[in-house]
C-alpha positions as CSV (number, residue, x, y, z in Angstrom):
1,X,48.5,6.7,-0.5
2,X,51.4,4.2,-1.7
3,X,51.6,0.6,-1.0
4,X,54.1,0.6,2.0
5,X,51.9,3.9,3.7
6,X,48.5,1.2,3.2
7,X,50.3,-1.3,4.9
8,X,51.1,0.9,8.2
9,X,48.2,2.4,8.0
10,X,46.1,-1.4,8.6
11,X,49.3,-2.4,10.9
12,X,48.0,0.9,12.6
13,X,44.7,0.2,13.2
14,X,45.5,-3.2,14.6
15,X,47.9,-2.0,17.4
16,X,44.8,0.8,17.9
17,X,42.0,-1.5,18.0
18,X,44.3,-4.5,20.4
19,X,45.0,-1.4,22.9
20,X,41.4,-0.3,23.0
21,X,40.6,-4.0,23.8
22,X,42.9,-3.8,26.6
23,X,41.6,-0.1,28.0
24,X,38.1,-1.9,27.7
25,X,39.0,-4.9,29.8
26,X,41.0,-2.4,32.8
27,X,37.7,-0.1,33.1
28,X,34.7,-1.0,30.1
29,X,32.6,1.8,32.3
30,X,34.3,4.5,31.3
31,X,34.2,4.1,27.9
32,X,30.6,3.4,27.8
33,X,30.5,7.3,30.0
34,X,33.1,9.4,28.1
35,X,34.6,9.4,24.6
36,X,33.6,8.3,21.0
37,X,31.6,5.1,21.3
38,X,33.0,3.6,17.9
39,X,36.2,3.4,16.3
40,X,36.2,3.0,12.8
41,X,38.8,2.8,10.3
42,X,38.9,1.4,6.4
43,X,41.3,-1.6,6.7
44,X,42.9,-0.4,3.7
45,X,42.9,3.5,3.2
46,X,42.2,5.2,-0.2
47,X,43.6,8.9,-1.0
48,X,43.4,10.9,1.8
49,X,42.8,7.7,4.1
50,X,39.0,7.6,2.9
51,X,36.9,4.5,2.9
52,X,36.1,3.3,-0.7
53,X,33.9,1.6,-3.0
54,X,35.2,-2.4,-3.0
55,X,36.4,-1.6,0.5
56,X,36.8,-2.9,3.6
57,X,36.1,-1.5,6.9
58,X,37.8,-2.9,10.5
59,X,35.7,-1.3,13.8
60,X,34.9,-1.8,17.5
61,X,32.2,-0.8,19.7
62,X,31.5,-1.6,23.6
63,X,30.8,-4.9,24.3
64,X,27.2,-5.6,24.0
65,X,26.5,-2.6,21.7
66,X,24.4,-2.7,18.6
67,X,25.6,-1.9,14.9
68,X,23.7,-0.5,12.0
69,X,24.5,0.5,8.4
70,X,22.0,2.7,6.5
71,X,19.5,1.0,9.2
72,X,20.9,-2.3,8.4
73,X,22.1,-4.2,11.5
74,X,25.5,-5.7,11.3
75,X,27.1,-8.3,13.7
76,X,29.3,-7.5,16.4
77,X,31.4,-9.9,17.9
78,X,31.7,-10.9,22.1
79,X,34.6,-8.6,22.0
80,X,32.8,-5.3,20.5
81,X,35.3,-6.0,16.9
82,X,33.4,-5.9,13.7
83,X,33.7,-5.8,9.7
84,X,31.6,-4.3,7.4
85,X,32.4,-3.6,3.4
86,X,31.1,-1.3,0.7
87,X,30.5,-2.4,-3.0
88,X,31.4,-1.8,-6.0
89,X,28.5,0.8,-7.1
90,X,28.2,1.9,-2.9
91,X,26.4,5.3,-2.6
92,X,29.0,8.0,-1.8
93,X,27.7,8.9,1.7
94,X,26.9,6.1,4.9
95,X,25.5,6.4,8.2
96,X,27.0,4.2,10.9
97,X,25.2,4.1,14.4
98,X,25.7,2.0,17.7
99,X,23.6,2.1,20.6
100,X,25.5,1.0,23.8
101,X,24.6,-1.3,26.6
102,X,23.4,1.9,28.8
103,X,21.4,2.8,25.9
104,X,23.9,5.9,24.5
105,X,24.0,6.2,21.1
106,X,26.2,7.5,18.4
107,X,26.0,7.7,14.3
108,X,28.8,8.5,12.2
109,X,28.5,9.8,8.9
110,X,30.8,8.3,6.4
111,X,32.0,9.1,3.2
112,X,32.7,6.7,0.4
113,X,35.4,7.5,-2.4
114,X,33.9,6.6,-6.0
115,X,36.2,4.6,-8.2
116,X,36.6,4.8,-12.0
117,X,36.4,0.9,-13.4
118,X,38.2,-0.8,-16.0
119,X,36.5,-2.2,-19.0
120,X,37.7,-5.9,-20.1
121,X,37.6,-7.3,-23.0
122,X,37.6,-11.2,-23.7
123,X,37.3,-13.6,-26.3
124,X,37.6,-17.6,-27.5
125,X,35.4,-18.3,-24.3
126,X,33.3,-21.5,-25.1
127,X,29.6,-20.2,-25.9
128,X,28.3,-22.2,-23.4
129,X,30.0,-20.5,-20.6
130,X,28.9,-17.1,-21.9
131,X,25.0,-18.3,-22.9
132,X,24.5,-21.0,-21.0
133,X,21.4,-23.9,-22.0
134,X,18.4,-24.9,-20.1
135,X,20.1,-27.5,-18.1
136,X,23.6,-26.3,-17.5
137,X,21.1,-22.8,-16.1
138,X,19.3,-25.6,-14.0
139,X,22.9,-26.3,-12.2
140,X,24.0,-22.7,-11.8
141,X,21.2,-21.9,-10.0
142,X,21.5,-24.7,-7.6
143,X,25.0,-23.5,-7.3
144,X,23.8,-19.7,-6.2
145,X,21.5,-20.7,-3.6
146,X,24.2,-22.3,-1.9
147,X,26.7,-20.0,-2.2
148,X,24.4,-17.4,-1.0
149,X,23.2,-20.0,2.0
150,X,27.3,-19.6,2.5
151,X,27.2,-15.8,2.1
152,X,24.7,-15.2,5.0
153,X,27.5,-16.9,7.5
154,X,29.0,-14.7,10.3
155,X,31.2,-16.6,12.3
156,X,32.8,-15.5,15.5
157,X,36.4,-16.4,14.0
158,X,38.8,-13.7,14.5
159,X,41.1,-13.8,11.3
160,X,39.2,-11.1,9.5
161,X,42.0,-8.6,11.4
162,X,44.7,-10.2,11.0
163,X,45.8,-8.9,7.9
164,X,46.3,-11.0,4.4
165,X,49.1,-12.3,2.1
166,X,49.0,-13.2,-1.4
167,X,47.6,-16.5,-2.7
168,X,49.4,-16.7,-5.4
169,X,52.6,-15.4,-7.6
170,X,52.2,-14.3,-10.9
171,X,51.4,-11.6,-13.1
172,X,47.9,-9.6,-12.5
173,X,45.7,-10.4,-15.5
174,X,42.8,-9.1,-14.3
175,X,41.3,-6.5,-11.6
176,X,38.2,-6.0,-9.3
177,X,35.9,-3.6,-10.6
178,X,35.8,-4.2,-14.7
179,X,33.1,-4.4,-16.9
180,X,33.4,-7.4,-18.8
181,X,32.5,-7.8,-22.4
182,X,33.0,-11.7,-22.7
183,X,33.0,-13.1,-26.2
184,X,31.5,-9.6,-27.5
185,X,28.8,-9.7,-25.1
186,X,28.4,-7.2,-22.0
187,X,28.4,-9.7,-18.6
188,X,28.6,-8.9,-14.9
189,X,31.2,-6.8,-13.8
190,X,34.0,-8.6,-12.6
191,X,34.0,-9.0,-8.8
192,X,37.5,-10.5,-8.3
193,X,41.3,-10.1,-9.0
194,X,43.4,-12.7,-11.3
195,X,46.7,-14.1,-10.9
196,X,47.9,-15.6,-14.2
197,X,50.8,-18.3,-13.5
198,X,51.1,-22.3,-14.5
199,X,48.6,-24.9,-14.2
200,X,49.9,-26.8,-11.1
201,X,51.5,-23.6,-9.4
202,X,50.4,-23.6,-5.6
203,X,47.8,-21.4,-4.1
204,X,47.6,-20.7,-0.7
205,X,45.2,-19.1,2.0
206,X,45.1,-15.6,2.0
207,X,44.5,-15.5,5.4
208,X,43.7,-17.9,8.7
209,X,40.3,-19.4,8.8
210,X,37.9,-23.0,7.8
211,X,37.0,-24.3,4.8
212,X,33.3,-23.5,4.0
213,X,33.0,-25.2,0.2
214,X,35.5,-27.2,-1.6
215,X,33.9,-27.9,-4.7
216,X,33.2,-28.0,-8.7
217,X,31.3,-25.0,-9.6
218,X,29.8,-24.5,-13.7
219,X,31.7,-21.1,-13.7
220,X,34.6,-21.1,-11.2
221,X,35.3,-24.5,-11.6
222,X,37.1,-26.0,-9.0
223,X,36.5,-23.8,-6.1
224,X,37.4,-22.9,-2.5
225,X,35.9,-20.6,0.3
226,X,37.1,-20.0,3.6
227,X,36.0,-18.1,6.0
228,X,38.2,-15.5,8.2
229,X,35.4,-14.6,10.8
230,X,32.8,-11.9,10.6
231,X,31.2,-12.4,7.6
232,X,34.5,-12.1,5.8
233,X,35.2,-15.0,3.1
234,X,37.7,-15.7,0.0
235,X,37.5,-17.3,-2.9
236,X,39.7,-19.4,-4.6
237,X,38.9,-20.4,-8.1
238,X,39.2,-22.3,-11.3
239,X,42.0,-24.4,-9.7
240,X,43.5,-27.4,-11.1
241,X,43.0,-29.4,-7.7
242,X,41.7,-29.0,-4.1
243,X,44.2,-29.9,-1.4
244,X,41.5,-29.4,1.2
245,X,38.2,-30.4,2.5
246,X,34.5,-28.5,4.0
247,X,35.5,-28.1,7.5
248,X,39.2,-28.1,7.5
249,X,41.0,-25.7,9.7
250,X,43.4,-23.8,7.8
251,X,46.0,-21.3,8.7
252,X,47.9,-18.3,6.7
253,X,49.7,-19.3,3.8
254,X,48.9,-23.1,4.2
255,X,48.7,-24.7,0.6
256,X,44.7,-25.5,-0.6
257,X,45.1,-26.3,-4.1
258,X,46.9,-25.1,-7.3
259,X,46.8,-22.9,-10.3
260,X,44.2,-24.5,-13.3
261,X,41.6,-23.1,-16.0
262,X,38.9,-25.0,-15.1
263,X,35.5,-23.5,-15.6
264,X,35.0,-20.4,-17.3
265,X,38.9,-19.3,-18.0
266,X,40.7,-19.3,-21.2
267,X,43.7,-19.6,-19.3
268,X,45.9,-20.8,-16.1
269,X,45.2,-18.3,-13.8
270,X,43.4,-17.7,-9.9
271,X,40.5,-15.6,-9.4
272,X,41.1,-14.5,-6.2
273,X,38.0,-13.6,-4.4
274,X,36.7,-11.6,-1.2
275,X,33.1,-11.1,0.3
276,X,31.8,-9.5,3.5
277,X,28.3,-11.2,3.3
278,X,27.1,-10.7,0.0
279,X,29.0,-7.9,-0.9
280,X,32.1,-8.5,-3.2
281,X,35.0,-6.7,-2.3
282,X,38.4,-5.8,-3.9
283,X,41.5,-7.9,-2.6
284,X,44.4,-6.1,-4.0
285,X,44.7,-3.2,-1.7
286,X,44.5,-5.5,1.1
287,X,47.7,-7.6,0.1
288,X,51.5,-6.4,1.0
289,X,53.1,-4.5,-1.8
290,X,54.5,-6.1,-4.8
């Protein structure tokens, strides 16, 4: 599926899931009695329309109903609207289930398309941001626990379906998915996508949503989160300044900071980051066509 069929396809769903909202609200009793219980739908199709690895997933349910994945519950908003993502090494088969307010249940069985990943190769990184000491370990680790405090946040915010624009012009240096062999030395697969432009060029908010962390990280440097609702949260990072603060209300395309190298980056660039919960996610398919 090309760019322009992606972007109907998740302009689709969002008419779909708005006129199932308004079927709900004229008579929510039948739909708890007749018809499919959940409506599911990746938020940007791969071939053949299929959900994929690095993917995310846009769905509603009754209001009321619960949600499980492989067992695990996920959150459902007042309105029945929920998001749920698959990783970058997610099994090829899922099971989806929801057990309405009348105690009907349904599970889906999903497939999941495997991806083949990139490798990356990159050197002239300071050895300290590829073996880091005692100390500088110390602060990284203070640094994950509160990112992952951050990770476990599912707010009701509604953004997550709104749709997303790019952060940032400039040429794509790097993709979601590679391996990473950083200074000769196999790392952590890279769990982003990079914009390489000039120190100082603007970045912008991928999509409406608050600011959850606005601050100086050992490996992103200066870094941004925001959340778009739903357990849904970019990442802006290695900026050269932060135009915003923790808390701030931001909407689509409003300016939070500029294009740096701070951190672990050899160069100008934004890594350009996108969770649901804990699990990274790929941005590009997401964004209108280049």
């Amino acid at each position: 599926m090309n760019a322009t069929a992606t972007r109907r396809a998740l302009l689709g769903l969002t008419s779909t899931l708005l006129a199932a909202c308004a079927t709900e609200q004229q008579g929510g009793a039948a739909t708890l009695e007749g018809g499919p219980l959940l409506r599911i739908e990746p938020a940007a199709p791969a071939a053949g329309g299929r959900f994929a690895q690095g993917g995310l997933a846009l769905g509603r349910v009754p209001a009321g109903s619960k949600v499980t994945l492989d067992g695990k519950p996920v959150r459902v908003g007042p309105d029945g609207r929920f998001a749920l993502g698959f990783g970058r090494d997610a099994e090829a088969d899922a099971r989806l289930g929801v057990t309405a307010p009348n105690g009907r249940t349904e599970v889906r069985a999903l497939s999941v398309l495997k991806r083949e990943w990139d490798v990356q190769r990159i050197s002239g990184l300071p050895q300290s941001m590829v073996s880091p000491n005692a100390q500088q370990m110390a602060r990284i680790q203070r640094e994950r626990t509160r990112i992952a405090a951050i990770r476990r946040i599912d707010s009701d915010l509604p953004h997550f379906s709104e749709g997303f624009v790019w952060p940032a012009q400039g040429r794509i240096s790097g993709v979601f998915g590679s391996q990473r062999i950083l200074n000769g030395e196999a790392r952590a697969p890279h769990l982003g996508l990079d914009i390489a432009a000039p120190t100082g060029a603007p970045v912008r908010a991928m999509g409406a949503g608050q600011v959850l962390l606005a601050e100086d990280l050992y490996f992103t440097g200066n870094t941004v989160l925001v959340d778009h609702g739903r357990g849904v949260v970019s990442l802006y990072a290695h900026l050269s300044r932060m135009d915003v603060r923790e808390g701030e209300v931001l909407q689509q395309g409003q300016a939070l900071g500029a294009i740096g190298a701070t951190g672990r980056a050899t160069g100008p660039h934004l890594h350009l980051g996108l969770h649901w919960l804990s699990t990274a996610l790929d941005p590009q398919p997401l964004l209108p066509p280049l």
